[in-house]
Legacy VTK file of the C-alpha trace (Angstrom):
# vtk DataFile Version 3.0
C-alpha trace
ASCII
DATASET POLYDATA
POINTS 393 float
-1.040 -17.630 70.600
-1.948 -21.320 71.014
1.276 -22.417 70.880
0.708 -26.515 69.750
-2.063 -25.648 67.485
0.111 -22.923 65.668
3.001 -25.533 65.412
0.388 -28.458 64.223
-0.762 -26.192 61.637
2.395 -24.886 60.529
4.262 -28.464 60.510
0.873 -29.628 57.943
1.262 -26.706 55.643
5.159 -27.462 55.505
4.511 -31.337 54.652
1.649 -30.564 52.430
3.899 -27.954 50.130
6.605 -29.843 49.833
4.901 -32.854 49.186
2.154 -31.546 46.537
3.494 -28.873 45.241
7.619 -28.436 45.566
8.742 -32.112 44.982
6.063 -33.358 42.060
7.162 -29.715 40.278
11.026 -30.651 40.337
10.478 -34.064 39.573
7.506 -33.175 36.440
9.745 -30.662 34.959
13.419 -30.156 36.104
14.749 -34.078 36.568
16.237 -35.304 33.067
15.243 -38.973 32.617
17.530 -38.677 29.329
21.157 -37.908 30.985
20.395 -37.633 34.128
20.592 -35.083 36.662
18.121 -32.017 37.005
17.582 -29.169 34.954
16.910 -25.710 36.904
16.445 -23.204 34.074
12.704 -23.336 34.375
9.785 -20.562 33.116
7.333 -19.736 35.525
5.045 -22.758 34.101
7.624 -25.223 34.174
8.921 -25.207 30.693
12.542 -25.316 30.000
14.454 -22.104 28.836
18.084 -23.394 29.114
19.703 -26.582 29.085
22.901 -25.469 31.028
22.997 -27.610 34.238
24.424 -25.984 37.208
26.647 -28.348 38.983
25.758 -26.617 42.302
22.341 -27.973 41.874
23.157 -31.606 40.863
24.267 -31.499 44.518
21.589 -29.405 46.002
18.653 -31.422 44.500
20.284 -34.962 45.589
20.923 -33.863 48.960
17.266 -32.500 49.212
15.268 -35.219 47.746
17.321 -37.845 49.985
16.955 -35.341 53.476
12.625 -35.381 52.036
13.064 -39.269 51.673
14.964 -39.736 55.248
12.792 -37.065 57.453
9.383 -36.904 55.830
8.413 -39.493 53.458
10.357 -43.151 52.253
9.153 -41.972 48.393
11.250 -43.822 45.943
11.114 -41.435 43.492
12.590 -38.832 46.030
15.444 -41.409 46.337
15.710 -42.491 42.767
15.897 -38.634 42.057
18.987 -38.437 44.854
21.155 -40.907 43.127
20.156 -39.494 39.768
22.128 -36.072 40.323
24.722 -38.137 42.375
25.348 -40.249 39.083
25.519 -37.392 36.999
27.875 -35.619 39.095
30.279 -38.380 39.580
30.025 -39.026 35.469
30.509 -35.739 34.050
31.406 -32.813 36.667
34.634 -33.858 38.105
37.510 -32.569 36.533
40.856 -33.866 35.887
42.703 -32.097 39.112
39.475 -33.555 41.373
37.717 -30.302 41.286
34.493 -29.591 40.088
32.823 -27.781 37.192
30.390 -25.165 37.677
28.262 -25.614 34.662
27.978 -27.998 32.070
25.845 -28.886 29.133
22.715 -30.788 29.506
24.479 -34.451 28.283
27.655 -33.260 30.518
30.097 -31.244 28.492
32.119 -29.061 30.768
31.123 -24.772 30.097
32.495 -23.104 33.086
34.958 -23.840 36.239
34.814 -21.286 39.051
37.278 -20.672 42.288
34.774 -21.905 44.295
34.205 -25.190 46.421
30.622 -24.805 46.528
29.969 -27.477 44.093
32.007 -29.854 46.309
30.139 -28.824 49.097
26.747 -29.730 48.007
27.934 -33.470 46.192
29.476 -34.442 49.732
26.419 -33.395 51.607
23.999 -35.341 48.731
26.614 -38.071 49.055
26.182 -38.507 52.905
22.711 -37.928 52.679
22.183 -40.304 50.333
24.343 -42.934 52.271
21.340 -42.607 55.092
18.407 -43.038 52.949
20.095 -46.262 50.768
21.969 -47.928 53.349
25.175 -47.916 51.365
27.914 -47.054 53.425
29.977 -46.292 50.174
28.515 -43.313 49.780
29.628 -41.722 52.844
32.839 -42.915 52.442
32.983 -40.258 49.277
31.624 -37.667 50.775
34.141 -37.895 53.378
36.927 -38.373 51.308
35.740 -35.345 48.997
35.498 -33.078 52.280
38.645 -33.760 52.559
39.650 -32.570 49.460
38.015 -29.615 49.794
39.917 -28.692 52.623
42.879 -29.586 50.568
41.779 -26.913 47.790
41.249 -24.987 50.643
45.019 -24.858 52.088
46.949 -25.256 49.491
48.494 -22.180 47.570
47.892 -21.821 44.121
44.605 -24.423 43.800
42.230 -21.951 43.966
42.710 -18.579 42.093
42.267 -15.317 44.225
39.442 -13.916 43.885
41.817 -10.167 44.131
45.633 -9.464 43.485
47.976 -10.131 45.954
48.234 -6.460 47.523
44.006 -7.309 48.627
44.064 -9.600 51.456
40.298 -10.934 53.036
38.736 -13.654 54.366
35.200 -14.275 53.420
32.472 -15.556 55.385
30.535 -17.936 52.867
33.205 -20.808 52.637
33.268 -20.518 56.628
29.990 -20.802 57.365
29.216 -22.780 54.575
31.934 -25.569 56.376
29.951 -26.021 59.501
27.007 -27.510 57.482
28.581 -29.453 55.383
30.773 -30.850 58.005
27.682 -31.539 60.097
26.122 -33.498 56.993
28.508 -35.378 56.314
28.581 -36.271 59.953
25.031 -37.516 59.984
26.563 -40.684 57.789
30.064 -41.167 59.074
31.878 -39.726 61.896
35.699 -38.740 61.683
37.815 -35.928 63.950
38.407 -33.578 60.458
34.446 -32.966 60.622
34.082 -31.426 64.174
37.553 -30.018 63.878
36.361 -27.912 60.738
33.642 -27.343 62.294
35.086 -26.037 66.038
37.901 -24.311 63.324
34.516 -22.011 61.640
33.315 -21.725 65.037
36.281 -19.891 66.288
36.455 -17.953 62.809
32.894 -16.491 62.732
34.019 -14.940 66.632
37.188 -13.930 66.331
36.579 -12.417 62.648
33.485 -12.076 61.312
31.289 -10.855 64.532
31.342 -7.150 65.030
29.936 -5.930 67.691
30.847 -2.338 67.454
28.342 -2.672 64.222
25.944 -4.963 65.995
26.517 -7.262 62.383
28.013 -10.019 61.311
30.323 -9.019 57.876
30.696 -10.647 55.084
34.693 -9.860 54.067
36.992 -8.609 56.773
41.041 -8.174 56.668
43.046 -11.983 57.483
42.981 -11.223 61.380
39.094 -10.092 61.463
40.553 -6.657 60.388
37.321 -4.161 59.358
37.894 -3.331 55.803
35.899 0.427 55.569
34.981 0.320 51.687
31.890 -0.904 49.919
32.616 -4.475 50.322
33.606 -4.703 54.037
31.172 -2.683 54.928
28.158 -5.011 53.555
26.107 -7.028 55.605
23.736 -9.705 53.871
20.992 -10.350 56.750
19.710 -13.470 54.750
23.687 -15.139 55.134
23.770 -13.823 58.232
20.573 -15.730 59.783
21.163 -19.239 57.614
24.557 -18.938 59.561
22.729 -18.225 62.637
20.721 -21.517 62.336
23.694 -23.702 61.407
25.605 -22.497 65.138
21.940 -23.479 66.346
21.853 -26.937 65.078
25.697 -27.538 65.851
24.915 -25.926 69.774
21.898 -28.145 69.629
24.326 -31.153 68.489
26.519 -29.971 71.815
23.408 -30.323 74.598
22.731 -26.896 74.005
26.392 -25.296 73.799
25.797 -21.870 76.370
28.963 -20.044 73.835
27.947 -21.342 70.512
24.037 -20.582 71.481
24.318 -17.200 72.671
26.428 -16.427 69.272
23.587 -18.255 67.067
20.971 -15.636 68.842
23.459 -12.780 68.914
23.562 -13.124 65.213
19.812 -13.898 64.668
18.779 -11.083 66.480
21.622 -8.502 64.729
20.522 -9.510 61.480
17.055 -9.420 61.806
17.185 -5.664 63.098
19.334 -4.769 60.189
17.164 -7.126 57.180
13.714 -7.046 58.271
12.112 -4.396 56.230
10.044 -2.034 58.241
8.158 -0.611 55.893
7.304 -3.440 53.423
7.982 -6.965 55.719
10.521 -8.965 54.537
14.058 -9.515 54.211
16.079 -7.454 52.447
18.954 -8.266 50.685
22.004 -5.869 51.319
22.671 -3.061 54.082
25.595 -1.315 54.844
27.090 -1.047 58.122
27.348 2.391 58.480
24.387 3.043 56.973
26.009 4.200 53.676
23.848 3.318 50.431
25.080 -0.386 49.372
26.821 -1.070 46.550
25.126 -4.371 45.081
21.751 -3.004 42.829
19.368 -5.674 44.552
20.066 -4.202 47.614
16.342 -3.251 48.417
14.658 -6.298 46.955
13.462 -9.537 48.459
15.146 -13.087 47.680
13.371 -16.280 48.411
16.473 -17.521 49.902
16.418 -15.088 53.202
12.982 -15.746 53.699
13.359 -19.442 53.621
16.759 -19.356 55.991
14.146 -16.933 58.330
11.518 -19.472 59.139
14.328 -22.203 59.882
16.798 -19.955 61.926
13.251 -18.483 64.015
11.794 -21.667 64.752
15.304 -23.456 66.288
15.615 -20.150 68.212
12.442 -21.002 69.955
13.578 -24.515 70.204
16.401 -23.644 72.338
15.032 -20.625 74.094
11.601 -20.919 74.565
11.203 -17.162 74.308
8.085 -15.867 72.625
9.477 -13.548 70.605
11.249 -15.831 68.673
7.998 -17.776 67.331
6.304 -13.922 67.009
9.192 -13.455 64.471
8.511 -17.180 62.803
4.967 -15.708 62.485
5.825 -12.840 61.067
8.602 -13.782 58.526
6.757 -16.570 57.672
2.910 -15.143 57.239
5.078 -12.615 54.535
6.969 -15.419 52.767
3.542 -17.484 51.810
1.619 -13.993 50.988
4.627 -13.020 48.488
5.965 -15.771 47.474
4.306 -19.060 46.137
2.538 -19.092 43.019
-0.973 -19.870 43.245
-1.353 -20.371 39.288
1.568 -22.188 37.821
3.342 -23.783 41.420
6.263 -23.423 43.171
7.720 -19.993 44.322
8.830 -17.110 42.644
12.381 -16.148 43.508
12.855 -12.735 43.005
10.928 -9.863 44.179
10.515 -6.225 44.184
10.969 -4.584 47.806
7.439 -3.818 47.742
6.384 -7.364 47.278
5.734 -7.582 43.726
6.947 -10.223 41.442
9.998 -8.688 40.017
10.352 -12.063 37.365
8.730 -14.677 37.288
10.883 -17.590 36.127
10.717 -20.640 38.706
14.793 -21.319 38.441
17.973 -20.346 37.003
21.571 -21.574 37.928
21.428 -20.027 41.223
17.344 -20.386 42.299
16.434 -24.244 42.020
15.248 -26.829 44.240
17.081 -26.256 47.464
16.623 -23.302 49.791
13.144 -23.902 49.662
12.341 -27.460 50.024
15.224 -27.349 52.767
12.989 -25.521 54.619
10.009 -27.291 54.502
12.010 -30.552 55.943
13.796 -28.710 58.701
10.723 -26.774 59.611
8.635 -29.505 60.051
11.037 -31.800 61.786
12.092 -28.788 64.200
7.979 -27.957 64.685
7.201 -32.066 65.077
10.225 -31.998 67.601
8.878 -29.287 69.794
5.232 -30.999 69.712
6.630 -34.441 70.793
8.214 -32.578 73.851
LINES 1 394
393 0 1 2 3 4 5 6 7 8 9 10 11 12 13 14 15 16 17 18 19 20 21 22 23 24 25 26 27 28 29 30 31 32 33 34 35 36 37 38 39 40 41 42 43 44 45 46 47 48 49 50 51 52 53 54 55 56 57 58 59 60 61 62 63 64 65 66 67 68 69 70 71 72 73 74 75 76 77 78 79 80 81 82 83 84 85 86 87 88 89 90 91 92 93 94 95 96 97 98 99 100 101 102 103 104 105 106 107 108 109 110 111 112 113 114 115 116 117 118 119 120 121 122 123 124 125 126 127 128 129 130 131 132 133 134 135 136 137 138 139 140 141 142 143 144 145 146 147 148 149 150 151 152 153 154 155 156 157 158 159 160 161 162 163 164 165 166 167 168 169 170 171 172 173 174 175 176 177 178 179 180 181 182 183 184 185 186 187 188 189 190 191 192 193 194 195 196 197 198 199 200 201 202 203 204 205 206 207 208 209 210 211 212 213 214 215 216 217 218 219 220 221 222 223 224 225 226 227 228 229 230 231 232 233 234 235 236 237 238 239 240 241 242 243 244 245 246 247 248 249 250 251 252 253 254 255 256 257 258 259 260 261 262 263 264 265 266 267 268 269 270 271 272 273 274 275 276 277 278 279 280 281 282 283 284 285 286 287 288 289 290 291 292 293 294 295 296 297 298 299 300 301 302 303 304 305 306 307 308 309 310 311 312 313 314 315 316 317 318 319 320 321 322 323 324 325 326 327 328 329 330 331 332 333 334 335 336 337 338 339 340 341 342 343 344 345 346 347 348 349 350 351 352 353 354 355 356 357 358 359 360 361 362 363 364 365 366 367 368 369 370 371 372 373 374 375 376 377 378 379 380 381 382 383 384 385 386 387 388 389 390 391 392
């Protein structure tokens, strides 16, 4: 493999997607010039099937359109997008205790609250973000303060209901993982000792806790002291987590001048997760396996997400950053040579989501409260920064 032409071309095709197809199909038919905001509950041709704004994606969509504005082009519609869903956010999904909604209607009527920070999460990293690409220091100085809330939430009894009854004790690995990012974020705008304490804190978390070597997996739930919980549940590995996690220790070892511990973790993981989600048979990354091989319990277990694909082509290409190792860009090759075969839709634009294990387009819809302008756009940006990096080199 030529290695500078195959990161040339793949660096252009990133750019040239997000660019002409993934931002102008966002901004045409998901960003709501009326209230503000986008919508994500989007047919496969763009037209609007539900009105119902998911406050995760307020968040999502201004953090992505300001990371596009700050690492790949200064487009002022990208920005004006940003603050858009910033605005909206800050108008009509805080509640009265500081937490956030989880839906709401299109003009900002509250549907649903969840136990989860995730909402929080994503306005502090748009917040930050957008601090960068405007200048306006303010803006960090909310996302910080709003991190720190979330830890709050976090730690304090009786905030957040459990998601079992008391007798069920677990720690999960989404809000740990999902720390170190936003931490690092946040960082990016305005440094402060909670941020790399969180983030050391998830660090130690993911090693003491979550990594299982006996399984050769990272787990999703384990008992309070990393205890393996042998039932449906503990038992269930979800490769695509596994390897976005795997390129968030990346970025934070790269952050460190290569940190040896955190970097052999970050490929420890990568290359566990790969073995147990790349699908032999069909390519791909599949969505669910079970640690000891049992059948798993979720019913997409055997199909292919665009989100696993996406985290994939980011967590393969940083790999190779920091190794150097061949194998690691044969894997970017292959993960991503299946992703634009299966995924992107040469018709209407944009990507389908959700697919059948053997490929085929199980629905077509472009977004829903959960699929929407993030995972993929994210990866064009960090793609093409990480393959410009390696070319400047």
């Amino acid at each position: 493999m030529n290695t500078v032409e195959y990161l040339q071309n793949c660096a252009a095709s990133y750019r040239n997607d997000l660019v002409g197809n993934i931002m102008p199909f966002w901004l045409k038919y998901g960003l709501d010039r009326k209230h503000g905001g986008v919508y994500t509950c989007l047919n496969r041709d763009g037209s609007l099937m539900d009105a119902t704004k998911s406050v995760w994606f307020q968040g999502r969509f201004g953090f992505v359109a300001a990371f596009a504005y700050n690492n790949v082009e200064q487009n002022l519609e990208w920005l004006a997008a940003s603050k858009s869903c910033i605005d909206f956010i800050e108008k009509y999904c805080i509640d009265v205790d500081g937490r956030m909604f989880f839906e709401v209607t299109e003009d900002g009527i509250p549907m649903r609250k969840r136990r989860y920070v995730f909402s929080e999460c994503f306005a502090a990293i748009a917040m930050s973000e957008y601090s960068i690409a405007s200048g306006d220091r303010s803006y960090a100085l909310k996302a910080l303060e709003l991190f720190k809330k979330i830890q709050f939430f976090l730690t304090t009894p009786g905030v957040l209901e459990p998601k079992y009854c008391e007798s069920v004790q677990m720690c999960g690995h989404s809000i740990t993982m999902i720390l170190i990012n936003t931490a690092s974020r946040i960082r990016a705008a305005i440094d402060d000792a909670a941020l790399t304490r969180q983030i050391d804190d998830s660090i130690y978390m993911l090693q003491k806790y979550f990594v299982h070597p006996e399984f050769k997996a990272l787990l999703e739930v384990v008992g309070p002291n990393g205890e393996f919980i042998d039932t449906c549940n503990g038992r269930t590995i979800n490769p695509g987590h596994c390897i976005e996690t795997s390129w968030f220790l990346l970025e934070e070892a790269k952050y460190r001048n290569w940190d040896r511990k955190d970097l052999q973790m970050a490929l420890s993981i990568l290359d566990w997760s790969w073995e147990w989600g790349w699908d032999k048979e069909y390519g791909g990354i599949i969505n669910f396996r079970d640690c000891r091989n049992l059948p798993p319990q979720d019913y997409s277990q055997d199909m292919k997400f665009w989100w696993p694909q996406t985290e994939a082509i980011i967590a393969t290409l940083y790999a190779y950053q920091a190794t150097h190792d061949e194998k690691y860009l044969e894997m970017h090759k292959q993960i991503n040579n299946w992703t634009y075969a299966h995924f992107p839709d040469r018709e209407y634009g944009e990507w389908y989501g959700y697919l059948h294990r053997d490929g085929t387009v199980a629905q077509a819809a472009k977004g829903n409260l959960f699929k929407g302008p993030f995972h993929i756009p994210r990866m064009m940006i960090k793609a093409y920064m990480l393959c410009n990096e390696m070319l400047t080199l």
